[in-house]
C-alpha positions in Angstrom: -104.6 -92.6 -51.2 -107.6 -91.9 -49.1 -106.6 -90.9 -45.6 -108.3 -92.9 -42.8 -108.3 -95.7 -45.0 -107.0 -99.3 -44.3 -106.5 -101.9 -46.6 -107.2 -105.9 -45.7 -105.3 -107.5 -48.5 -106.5 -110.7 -47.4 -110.0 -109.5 -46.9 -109.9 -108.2 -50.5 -108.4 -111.2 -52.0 -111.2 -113.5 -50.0 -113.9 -111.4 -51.4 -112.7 -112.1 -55.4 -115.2 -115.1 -55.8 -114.5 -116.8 -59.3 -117.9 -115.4 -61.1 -115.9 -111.8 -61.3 -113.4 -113.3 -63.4 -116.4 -114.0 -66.4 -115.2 -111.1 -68.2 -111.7 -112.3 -67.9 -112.8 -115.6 -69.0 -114.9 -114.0 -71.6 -112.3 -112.3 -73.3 -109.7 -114.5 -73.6 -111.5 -116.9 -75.5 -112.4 -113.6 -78.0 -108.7 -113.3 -78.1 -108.2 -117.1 -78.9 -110.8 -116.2 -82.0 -114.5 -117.4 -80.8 -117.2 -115.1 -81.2 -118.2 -112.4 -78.8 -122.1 -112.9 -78.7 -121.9 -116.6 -78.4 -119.0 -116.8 -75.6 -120.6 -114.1 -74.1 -124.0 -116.1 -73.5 -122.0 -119.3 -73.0 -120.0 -117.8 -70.3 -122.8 -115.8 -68.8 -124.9 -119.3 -68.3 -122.4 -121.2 -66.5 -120.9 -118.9 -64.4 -120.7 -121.5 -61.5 -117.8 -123.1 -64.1 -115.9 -119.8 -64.3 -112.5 -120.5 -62.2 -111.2 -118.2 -59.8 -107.5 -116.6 -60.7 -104.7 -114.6 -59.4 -106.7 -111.0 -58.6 -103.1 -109.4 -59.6 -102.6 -110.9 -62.9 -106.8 -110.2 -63.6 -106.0 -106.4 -62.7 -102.3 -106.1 -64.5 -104.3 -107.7 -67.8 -106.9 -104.8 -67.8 -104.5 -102.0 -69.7 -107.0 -99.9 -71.6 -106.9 -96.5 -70.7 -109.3 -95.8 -67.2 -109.4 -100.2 -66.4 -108.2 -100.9 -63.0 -104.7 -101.9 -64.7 -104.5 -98.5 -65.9 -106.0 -95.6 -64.4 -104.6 -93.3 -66.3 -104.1 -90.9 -63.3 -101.3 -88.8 -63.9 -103.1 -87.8 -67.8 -106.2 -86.8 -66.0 -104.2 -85.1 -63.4 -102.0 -83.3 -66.2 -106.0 -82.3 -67.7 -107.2 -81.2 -64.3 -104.0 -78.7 -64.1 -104.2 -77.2 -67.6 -107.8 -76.4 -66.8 -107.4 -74.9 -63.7 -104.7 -72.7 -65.7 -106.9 -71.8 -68.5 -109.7 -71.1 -66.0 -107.6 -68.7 -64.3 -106.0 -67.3 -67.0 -110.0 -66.4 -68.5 -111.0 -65.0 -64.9 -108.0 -62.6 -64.7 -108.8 -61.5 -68.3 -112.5 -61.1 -67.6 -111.4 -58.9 -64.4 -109.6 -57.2 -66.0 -112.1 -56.3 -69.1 -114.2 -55.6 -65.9 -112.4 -53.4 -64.2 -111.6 -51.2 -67.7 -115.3 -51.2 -68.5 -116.3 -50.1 -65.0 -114.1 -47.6 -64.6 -112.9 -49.6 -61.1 -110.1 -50.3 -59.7 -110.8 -53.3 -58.6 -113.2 -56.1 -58.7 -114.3 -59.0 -55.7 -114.7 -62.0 -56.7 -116.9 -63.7 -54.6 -116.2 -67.2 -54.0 -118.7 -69.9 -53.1 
């Protein structure tokens, strides 16, 4: 993805020290039914008692849109283009208005 770039997969998976998982932690017991505000603080406090687990499964179980588990690349990509498209589309029609109010053939667009 980035060129130049190398991974350490082990390097990564040393540096994933068990008080990154709190939020994990944190919202699981949510899910189970406890109160936010109270496991929150719990948690928060005792983070030397928050147990490490497998990075992989942590980043597959983040699915909202933009978490690690789902970037959501491709939809912002898809955004980017029609954009870009739109923003061409409105140059050539400005030119063109331009060009018809100048009385020119032609107008340079200077890009920075």
């Amino acid at each position: 993805m980035v060129d130049g770039l190398t991974v350490h997969e082990q390097n990564l998976e040393a540096a994933c020290t068990p008080e990154l998982y709190a939020t994990d932690l944190v919202l699981e017991r949510v899910a189970k039914g406890e109160n936010f505000r109270d496991v929150y603080r719990d948690v928060g406090l005792n983070l030397d008692k928050v147990q490490a687990i497998d990075p992989k499964v942590a980043i597959q179980g983040r699915s909202g849109i933009g978490t690690t588990g789902n970037l959501g690349l491709e939809e912002q990509q898809a955004r980017i283009n029609t954009l870009a498209d739109v923003c061409e589309n409105r140059l050539t029609e400005y030119q063109a208005v331009y060009q018809n109010l100048c009385a020119l053939e032609a107008v340079a667009l200077v890009d920075y």
